[in-house]
C-alpha positions in Angstrom: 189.5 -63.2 284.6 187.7 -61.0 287.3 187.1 -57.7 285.8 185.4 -54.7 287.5 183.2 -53.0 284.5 183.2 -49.4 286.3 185.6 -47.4 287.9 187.4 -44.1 287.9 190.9 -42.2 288.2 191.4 -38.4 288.5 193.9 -35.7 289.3 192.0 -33.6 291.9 191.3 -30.1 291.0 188.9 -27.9 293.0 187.8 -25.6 290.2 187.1 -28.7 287.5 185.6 -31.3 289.4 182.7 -29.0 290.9 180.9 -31.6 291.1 182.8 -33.3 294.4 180.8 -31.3 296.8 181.4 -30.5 300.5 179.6 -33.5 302.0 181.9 -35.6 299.3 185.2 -34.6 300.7 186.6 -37.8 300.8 186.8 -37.8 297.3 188.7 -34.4 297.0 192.1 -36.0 296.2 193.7 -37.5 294.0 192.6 -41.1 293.0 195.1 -43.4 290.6 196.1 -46.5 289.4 198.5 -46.6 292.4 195.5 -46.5 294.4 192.9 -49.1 293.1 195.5 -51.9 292.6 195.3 -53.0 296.0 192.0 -52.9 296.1 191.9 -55.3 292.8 193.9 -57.2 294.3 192.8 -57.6 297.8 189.0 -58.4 296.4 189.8 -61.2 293.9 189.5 -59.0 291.1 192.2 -59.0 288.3 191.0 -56.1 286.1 189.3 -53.2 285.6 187.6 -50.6 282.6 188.3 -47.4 283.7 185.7 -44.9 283.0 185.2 -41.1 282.5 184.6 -38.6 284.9 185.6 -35.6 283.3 184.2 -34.1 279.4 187.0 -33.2 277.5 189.5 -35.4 275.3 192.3 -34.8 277.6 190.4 -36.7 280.1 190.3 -39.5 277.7 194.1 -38.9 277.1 195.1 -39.7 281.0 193.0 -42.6 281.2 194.7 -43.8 278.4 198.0 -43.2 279.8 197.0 -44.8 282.6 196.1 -48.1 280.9 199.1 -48.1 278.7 201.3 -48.1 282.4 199.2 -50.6 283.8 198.1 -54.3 282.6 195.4 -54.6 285.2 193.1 -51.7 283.3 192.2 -53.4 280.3 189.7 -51.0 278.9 188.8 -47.1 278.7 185.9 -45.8 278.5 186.6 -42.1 277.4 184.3 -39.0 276.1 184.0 -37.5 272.8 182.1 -34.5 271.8 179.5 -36.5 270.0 177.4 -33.5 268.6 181.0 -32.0 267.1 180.6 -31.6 263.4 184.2 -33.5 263.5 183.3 -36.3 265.5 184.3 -38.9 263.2 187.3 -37.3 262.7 188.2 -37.3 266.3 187.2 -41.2 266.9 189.0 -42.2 264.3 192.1 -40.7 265.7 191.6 -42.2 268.6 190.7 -45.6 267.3 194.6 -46.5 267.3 194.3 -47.0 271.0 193.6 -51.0 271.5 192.2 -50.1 274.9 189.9 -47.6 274.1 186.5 -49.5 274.2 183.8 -47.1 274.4 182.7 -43.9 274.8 180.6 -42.1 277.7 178.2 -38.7 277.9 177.5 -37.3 281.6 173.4 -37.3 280.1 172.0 -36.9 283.7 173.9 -33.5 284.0 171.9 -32.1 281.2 169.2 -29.9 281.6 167.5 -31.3 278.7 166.0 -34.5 280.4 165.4 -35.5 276.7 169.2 -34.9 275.3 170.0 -38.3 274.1 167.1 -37.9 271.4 168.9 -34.7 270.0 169.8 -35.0 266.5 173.2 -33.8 267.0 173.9 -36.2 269.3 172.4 -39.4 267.6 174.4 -38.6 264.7 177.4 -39.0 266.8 176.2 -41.9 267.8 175.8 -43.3 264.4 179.2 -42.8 264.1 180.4 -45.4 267.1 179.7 -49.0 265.4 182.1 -48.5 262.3 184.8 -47.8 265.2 184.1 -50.9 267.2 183.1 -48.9 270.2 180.3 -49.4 272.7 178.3 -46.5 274.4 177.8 -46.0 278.4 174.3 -44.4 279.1 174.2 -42.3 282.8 171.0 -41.2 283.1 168.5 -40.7 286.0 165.4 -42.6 286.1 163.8 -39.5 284.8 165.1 -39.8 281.5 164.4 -43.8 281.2 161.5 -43.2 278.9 163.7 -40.8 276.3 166.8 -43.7 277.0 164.4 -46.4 275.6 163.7 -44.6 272.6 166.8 -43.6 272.2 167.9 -47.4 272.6 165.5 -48.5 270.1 166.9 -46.6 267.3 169.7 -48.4 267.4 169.7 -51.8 267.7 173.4 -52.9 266.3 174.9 -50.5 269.2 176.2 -51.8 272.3 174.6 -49.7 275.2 175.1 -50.4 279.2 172.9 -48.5 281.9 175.4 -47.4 284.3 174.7 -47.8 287.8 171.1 -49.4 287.2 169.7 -45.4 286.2 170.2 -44.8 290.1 167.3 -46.1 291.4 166.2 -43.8 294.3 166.6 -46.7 296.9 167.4 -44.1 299.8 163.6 -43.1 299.4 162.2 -46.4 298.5 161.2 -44.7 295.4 161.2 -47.7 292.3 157.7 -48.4 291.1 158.9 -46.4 288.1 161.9 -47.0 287.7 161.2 -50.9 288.0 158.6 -50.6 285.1 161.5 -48.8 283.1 164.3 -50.6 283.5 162.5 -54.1 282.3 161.4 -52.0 279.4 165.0 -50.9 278.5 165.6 -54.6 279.1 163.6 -55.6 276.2 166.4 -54.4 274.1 169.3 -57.3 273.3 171.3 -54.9 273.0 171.3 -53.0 276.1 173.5 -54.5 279.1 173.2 -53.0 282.4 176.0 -52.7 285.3 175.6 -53.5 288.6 177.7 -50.6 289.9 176.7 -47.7 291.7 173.9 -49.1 294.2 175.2 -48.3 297.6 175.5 -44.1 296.6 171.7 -44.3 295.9 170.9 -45.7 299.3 171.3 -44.1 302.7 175.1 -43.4 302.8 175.7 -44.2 306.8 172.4 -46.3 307.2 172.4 -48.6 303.8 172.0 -52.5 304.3 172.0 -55.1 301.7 168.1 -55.7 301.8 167.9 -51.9 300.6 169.8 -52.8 297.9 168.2 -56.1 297.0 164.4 -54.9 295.2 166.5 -53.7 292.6 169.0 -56.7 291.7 165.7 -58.4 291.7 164.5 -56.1 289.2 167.4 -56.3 286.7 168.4 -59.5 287.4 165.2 -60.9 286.3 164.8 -58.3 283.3 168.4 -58.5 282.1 168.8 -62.2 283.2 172.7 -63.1 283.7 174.2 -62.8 280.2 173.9 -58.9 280.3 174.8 -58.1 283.8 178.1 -56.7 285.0 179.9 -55.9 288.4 181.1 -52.2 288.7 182.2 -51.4 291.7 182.1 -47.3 290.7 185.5 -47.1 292.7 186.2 -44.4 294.3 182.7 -43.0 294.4 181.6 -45.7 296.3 183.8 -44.9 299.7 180.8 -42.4 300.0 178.6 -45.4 301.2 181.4 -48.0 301.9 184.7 -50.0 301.3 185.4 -51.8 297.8 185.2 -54.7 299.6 181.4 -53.9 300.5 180.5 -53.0 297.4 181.9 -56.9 295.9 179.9 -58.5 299.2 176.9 -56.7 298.3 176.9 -58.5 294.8 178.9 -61.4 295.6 176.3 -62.3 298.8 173.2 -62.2 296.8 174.8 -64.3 293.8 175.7 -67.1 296.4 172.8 -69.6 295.3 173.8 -69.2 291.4 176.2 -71.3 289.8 179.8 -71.0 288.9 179.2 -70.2 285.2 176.7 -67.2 286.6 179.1 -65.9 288.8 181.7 -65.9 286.0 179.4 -63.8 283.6 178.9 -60.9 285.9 182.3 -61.1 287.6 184.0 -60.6 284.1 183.0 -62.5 281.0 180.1 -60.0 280.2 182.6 -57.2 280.7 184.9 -58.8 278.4 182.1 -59.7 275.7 180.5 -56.3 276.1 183.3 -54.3 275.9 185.5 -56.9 272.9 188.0 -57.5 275.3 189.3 -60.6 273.1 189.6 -58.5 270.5 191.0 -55.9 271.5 194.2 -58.0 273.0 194.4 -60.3 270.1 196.7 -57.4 268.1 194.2 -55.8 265.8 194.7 -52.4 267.0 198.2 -50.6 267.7 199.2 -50.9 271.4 200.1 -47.2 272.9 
């Protein structure tokens, strides 16, 4: 199965989703399950985890609605106030849902460029293993140093770096952020998506040798067990078409062998995220 580890859905609202700016306009509508399935389809991909955009639980709600309607998403990836005095409470209310996989935190919004070391969140965190669920990290790669420690306190947590820690590629700025990233890949634990790549670069200039210093980077510091495809759907038509964003992936993986290929184009999705388990019955379908 071809599964696309990142994308998104969302009901357009101006005075929510603030953070669709002007020059993002083609975003400002309404993007659904409707929507992406012919994109899936078109591109050879038979799945997707959809993934948060919005902080509240009623964002995790109409993902989740969405998956129960639709076979093709076969994980969520929701938000949960993690430095809520309830938290455990509220994830394992949730837990019921088979599809809800894991469980994301907009960190590179926060003003506090060291917020994932907050005790209030890390006890939250503590809280995610005896639920089965895995934890995206979007961050900057300002906040790769705090990430790492972060990382390192826990190593029986699943973690993924979203969109490679958005490498500034559009100002050929990685010296840093290449140093960082093979540090956070030091970490068994710690997975990273390929997803996001083309939104870093030049939006109406990028090229594929832009993007290519930084799958070098992770692909030699992550190696091909704990790599991913996103295609971060429909952030990406920013920069380009789904089908660009696969290409861009698909091109520079055309020397590895099948067995690679399959890894980033869905098995590590699927092991990363328990897919297996969560179809084999263990937890109550919506």
């Amino acid at each position: 199965m071809n599964i696309d580890a990142h994308q998104h859905f969302w009901r357009y609202d101006r005075r929510r989703d603030t953070w669709i700016t002007e020059e993002m306009s083609v975003l400002r509508r309404d993007f659904l399950p409707e929507d992406l399935l012919p994109e899936l389809a078109g591109n050879g991909m038979d799945a997707s985890i959809a993934v948060q955009a919005d902080q509240s639980e009623r964002e995790t709600e109409f993902l989740l609605d969405c998956a129960g309607r639709h076979p093709q998403i076969v994980g969520v990836v929701g938000w949960f106030d993690l430095r809520a005095a309830n938290v455990e409470e509220r994830l394992a209310c949730f837990s019921r849902y088979r599809k809800l996989r894991g469980v994301r935190h907009i960190v590179q919004a926060e003003p506090d460029d060291r917020f994932l070391l907050r005790e209030d969140f890390r006890r939250g965190i503590r809280c995610l293993r005896q639920f089965g669920f895995t934890y995206d990290i979007l961050i900057y790669p300002r906040h790769l140093a705090a990430a790492c420690e972060f990382v390192a306190e826990f190593p029986e947590q699943p973690f993924v770096v979203d969109h490679l820690a958005k490498p500034n590629i559009r100002a050929r700025d990685l010296a840093r952020w290449s140093n960082q990233m093979r540090a956070m890949a030091l970490y068994p634990n710690v997975f990273c998506k390929l997803s996001g790549l083309i939104t870093e670069a030049d939006w109406l200039r990028w090229s594929a040798e832009d993007c290519r210093p930084c799958l070098d980077v992770v692909f030699e510091a992550f190696g091909v067990d704990r790599l991913m495809f996103g295609s971060d759907w429909p952030v990406c038509l920013l920069a380009g078409s789904y089908g660009q964003v696969k290409e861009l992936v698909s091109s520079y993986m055309r020397q590895f062998d099948r067995k690679d290929r399959e890894n980033i184009f869905g098995l590590n999705a699927a092991r990363f995220y328990g897919l297996r388990t969560a179809a084999d019955g263990s937890r109550a379908q919506r």
